[in-house]
C-alpha positions in Angstrom: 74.1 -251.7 5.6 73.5 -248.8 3.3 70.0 -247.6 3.2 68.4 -248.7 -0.4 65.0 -246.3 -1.0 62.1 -248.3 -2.0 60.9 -247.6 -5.8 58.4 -245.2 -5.7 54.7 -246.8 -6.2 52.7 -246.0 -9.3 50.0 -243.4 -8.7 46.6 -245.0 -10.0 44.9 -243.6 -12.7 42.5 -240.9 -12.0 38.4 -241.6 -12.1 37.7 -240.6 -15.5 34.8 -237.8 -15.0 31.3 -238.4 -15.9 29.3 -236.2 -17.4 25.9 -235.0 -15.5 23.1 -236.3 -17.4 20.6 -233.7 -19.7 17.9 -231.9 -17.7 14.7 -234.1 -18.4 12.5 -231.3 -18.1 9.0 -232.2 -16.4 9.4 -236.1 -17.6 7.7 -239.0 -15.2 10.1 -241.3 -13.6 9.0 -244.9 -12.5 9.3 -245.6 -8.4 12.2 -247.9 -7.9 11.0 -251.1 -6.7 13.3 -253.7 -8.5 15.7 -255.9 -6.3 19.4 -254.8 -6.4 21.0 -255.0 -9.9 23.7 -257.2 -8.0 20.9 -260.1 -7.2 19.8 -260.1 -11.3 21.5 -260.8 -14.1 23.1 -258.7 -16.3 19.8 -258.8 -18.9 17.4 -259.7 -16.4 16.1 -255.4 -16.7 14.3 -254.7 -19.4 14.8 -251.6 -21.2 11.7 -249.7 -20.5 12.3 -250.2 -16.7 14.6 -247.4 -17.1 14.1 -243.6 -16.9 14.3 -242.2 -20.4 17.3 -240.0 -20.3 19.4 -243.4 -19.1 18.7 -244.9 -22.9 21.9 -243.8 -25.5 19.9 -241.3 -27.8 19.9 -244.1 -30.2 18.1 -246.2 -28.6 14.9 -243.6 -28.6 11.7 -244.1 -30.9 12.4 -241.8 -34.1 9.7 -239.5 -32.8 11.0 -238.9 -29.9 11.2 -235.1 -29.1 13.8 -233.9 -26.5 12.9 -231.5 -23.4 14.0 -228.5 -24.8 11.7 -229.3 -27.2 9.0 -227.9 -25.3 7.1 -224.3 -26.1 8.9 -221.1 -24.3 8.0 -221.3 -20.3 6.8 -224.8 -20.3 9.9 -225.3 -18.2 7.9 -224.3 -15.5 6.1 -226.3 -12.8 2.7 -225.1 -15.0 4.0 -226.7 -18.0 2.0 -227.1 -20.4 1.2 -231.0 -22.7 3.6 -230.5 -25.7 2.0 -229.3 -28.1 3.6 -229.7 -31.8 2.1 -226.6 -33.3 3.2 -224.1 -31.2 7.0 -223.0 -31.0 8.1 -226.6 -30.9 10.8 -226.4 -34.1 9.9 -229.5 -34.8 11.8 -229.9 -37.6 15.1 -228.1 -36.2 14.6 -230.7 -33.0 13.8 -233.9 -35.5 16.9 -233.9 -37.5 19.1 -234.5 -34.6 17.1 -237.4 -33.1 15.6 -239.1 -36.9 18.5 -240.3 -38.7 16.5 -242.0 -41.4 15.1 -238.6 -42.4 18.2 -236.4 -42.7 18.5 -234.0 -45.9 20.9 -235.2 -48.5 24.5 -234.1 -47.7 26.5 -232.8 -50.2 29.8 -232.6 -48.5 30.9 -234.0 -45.1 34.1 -232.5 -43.3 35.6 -233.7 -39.6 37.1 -230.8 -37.4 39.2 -233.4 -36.3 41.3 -234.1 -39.5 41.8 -230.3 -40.4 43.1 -227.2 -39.7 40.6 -224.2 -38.7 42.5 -222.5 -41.9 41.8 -226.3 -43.7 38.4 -226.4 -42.9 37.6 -222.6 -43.8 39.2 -223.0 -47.1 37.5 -226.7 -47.7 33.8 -225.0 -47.0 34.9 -222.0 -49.7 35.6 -224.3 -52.3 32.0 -225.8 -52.4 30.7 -225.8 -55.6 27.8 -223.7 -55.8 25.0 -225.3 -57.8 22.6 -223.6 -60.8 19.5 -222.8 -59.2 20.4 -220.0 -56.2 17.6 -220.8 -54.5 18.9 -224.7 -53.6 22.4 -224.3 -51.3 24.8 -227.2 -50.9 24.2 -229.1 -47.8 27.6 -229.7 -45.4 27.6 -231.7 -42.4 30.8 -230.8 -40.1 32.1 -233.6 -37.7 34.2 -233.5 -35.0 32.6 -230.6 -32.9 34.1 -231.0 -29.3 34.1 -227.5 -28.1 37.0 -226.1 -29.9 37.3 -222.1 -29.9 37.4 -219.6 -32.6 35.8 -222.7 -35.4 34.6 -221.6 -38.6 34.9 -217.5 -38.3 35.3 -215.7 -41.3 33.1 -217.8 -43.7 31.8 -215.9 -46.8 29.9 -218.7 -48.9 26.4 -218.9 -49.0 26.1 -223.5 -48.4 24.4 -224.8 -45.4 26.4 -226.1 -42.9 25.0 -228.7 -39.9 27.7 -228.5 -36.9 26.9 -231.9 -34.9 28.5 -231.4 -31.2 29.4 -228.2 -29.3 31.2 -225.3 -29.8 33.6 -222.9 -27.9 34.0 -219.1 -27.8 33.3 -217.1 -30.4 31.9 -219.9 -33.1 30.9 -218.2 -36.4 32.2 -214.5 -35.9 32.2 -212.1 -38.8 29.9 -214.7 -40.7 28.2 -213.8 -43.6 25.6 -215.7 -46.1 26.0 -219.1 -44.8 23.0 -220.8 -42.9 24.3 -222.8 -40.2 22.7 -225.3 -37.7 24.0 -226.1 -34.2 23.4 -229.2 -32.6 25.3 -228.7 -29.4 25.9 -225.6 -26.8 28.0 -222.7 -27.8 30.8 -221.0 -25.4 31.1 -216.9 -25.5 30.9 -214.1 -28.4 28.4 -216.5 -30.8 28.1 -215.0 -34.0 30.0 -211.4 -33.0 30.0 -209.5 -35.7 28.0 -211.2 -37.9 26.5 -209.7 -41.3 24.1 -212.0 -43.0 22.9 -215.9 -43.1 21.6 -217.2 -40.2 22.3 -219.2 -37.4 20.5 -221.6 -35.7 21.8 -222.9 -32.0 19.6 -225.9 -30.4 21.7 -225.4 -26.8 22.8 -222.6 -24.9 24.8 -219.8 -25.3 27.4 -217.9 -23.3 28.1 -214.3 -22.7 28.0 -211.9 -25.7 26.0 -213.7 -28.2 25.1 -211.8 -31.0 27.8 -209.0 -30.0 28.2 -206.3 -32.7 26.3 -207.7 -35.2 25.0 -205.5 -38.2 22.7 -208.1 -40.4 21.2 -211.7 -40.4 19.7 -213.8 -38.3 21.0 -215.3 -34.5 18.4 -217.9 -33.3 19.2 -219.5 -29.7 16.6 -222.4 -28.9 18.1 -222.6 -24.4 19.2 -219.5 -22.7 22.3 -217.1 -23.3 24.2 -215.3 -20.6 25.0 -211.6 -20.0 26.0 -208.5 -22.6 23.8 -210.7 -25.2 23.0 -208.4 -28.2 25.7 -205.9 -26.9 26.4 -202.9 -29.6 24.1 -204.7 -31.6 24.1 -202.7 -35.4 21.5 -204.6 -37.1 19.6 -208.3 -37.5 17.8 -209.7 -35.2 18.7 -212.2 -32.7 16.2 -214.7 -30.4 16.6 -216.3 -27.2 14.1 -218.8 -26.6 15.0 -219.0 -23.5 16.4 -216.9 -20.0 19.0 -214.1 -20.4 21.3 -212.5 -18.4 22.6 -209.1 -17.3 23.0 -206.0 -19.7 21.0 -207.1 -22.5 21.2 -204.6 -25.5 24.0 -202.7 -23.9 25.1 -200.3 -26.1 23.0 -201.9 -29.2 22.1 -199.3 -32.0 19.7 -200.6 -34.0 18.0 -203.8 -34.9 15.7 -206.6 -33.1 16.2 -208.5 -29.9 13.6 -211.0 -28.8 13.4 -212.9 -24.8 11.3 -216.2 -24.9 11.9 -216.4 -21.1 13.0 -214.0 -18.7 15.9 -211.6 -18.2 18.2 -210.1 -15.4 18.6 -206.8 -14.5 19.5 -204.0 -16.6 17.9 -204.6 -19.7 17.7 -202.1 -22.3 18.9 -199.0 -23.6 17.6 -196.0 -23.5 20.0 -194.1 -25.9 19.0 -196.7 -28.8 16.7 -197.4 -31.1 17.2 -201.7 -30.4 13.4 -203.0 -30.5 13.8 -205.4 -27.4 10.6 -207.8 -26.8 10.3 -210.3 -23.7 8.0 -212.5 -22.8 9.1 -213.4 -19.5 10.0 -210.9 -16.9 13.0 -208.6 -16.1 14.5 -208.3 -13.0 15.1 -204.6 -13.9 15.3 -202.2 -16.5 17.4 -199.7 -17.8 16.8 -196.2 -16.2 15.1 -194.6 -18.9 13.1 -197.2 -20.4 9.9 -198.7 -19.8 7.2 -201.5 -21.1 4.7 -200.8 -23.4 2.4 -202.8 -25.3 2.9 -203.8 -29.0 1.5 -201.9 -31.4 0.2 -203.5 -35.2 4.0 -202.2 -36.2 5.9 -203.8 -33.6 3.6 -207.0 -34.1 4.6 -207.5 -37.8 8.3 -206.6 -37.0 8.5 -209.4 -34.4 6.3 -211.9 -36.5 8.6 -211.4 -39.3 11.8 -212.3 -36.7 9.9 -215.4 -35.1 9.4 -216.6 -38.6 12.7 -216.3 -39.9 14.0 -217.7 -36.9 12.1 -220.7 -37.4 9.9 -220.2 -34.3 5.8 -220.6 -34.2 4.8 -218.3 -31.4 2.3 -215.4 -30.6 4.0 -211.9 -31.3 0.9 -210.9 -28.5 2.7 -212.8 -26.1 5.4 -210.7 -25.8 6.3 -206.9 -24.8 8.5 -204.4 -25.7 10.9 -202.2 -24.3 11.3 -199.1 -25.0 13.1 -195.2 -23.5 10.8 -193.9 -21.9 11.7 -190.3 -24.2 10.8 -192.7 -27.5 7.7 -193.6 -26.0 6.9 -190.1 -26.2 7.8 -189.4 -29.4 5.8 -192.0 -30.5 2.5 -190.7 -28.3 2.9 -187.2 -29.3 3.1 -188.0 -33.3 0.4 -190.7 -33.0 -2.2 -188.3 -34.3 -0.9 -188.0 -37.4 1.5 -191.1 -37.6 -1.6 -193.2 -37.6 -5.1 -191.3 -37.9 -7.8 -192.3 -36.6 -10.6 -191.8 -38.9 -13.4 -193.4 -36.4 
């Protein structure tokens, strides 16, 4: 009797991955003392029984802030009670938990029913209204980490990205004010020569990469090489850095809410690079040095425009060692002191 092969079986269908829950920050969680959920019914938990982050976001009070939320370094087993008036961008964090108190939208466009060329063009051909001062308001759906999205846009409109991004998201940017609700991958904003950008995640490696104006605002933590051959702006990291910081930057402003890793600074540019944290090395060639009233204003001026309410006194700046110099030797007649 010939031998007839059995049909081959059907392979089952792989476990569908879950994603890891968000970081809760310093957040109490209720001991555990409910009866198997197999010896209840299906409604027989209540709702606040739960730990917070197990709720769907819509199911939080309005109010509710999220962890990341919290001032720079309250992260840390000191944390500090949340305090709303100090470096808590309430208003950035608000919008993406309040939906009955979001800004008027004047155009709404999906990333998943256009083209990157579709989308660029649809976002040029916003009207501009009358009065300068008021900018259209867009809201862009369909973020889910797609790389390269919205480069090249020249159109001064406000645009609200809901999800997360890929590499380089918003390179060669210029005029437009843009709001992140999600993480971004690599080479945020590279290039980038006016507007701002406002990220409430993290960044990867190379944020801020050879950009000559505006504003780069990162509300977690960005990787290596951020701020690399920086030209101009100013760019803030609320949170930790990695490697390399400023490497190779020119000139303009970098600012470290948390802490950074080794080799940071320059000391063949003129980059103002403040921290508030600690470095796990420098440069060789630069050192720390307190702020003086110049450096103050300059990184007031940054924390403002990148929405941030924070002590510039908090932080410290670094700076070559041969600038330092400079700056000790002229301070005589730079500033006089007529006491």
């Amino acid at each position: 009797m010939p031998h007839v092969p059995k049909p081959p079986q059907s392979a089952k269908p792989p476990t569908p991955l879950r994603s890891a829950p968000a970081e809760s920050g310093s957040r109490e969680t209720l001991p555990n003392k409910t009866p198997p959920s197999d010896a209840l019914p299906s409604d027989a938990l209540p709702s606040d029984a739960l730990p917070a982050d197990a709720l769907p976001s819509d199911a939080l009070p309005s109010d509710a802030l999220p962890a990341d939320a919290l001032p720079i370094g309250a992260m840390s087993d000191q944390a500090p009670q949340l305090d709303s008036t100090h470096d808590t961008m309430v208003g950035f964090d608000q919008e993406s938990v309040d939906s009955t108190n979001l800004p008027d939208i004047d155009h709404e466009f999906s990333m998943q029913e256009l083209f990157d060329a579709e989308l660029r063009e649809a976002i040029r051909t916003v009207p501009l209204p009358g009065d300068e001062e008021k900018l259209p308001r867009v809201e862009i759906l369909g973020a889910d980490g797609q790389h390269a999205a919205l480069m090249r846009i020249d159109h001064p409109v406000k645009l609200r990205v809901r999800g997360s991004l890929g590499d380089y998201a918003f390179a060669h940017n210029s005029q437009t004010v843009i709001k992140v609700f999600g993480n971004v991958g690599h080479g945020v904003a590279e290039g980038m020569s006016s507007g701002s950008i406002r990220v409430r995640g993290h960044a990867g490696h190379g944020a801020g990469t050879a950009m000559t104006g505006g504003t780069l605002g990162i509300y977690g933590s960005a990787g290596d090489r951020t701020g690399g051959a920086m030209r101009g702006g100013g760019l803030f990291v609320r949170g930790d850095v990695g490697n390399d910081v400023g490497l190779g930057a020119l000139a303009g402003t970098i600012v470290i809410g948390g802490d950074a890793g080794n080799n940071l600074g320059n000391p063949l540019s003129n980059v103002a690079v403040f921290i508030r944290g600690k470095a796990a090395s420098l440069t060789p060639g630069v050192t720390e040095a307190p702020l003086r009233k110049k450096q103050e204003v300059q990184l007031g001026l940054l924390l403002i425009s990148a929405g941030i309410r924070g002590d510039a006194t908090d932080f410290r700046r670094i700076v070559p060692i041969a600038k330092l110099a400079a700056e000790n030797a002229a301070r005589g007649e730079v500033v006089p002191n007529w006491r």
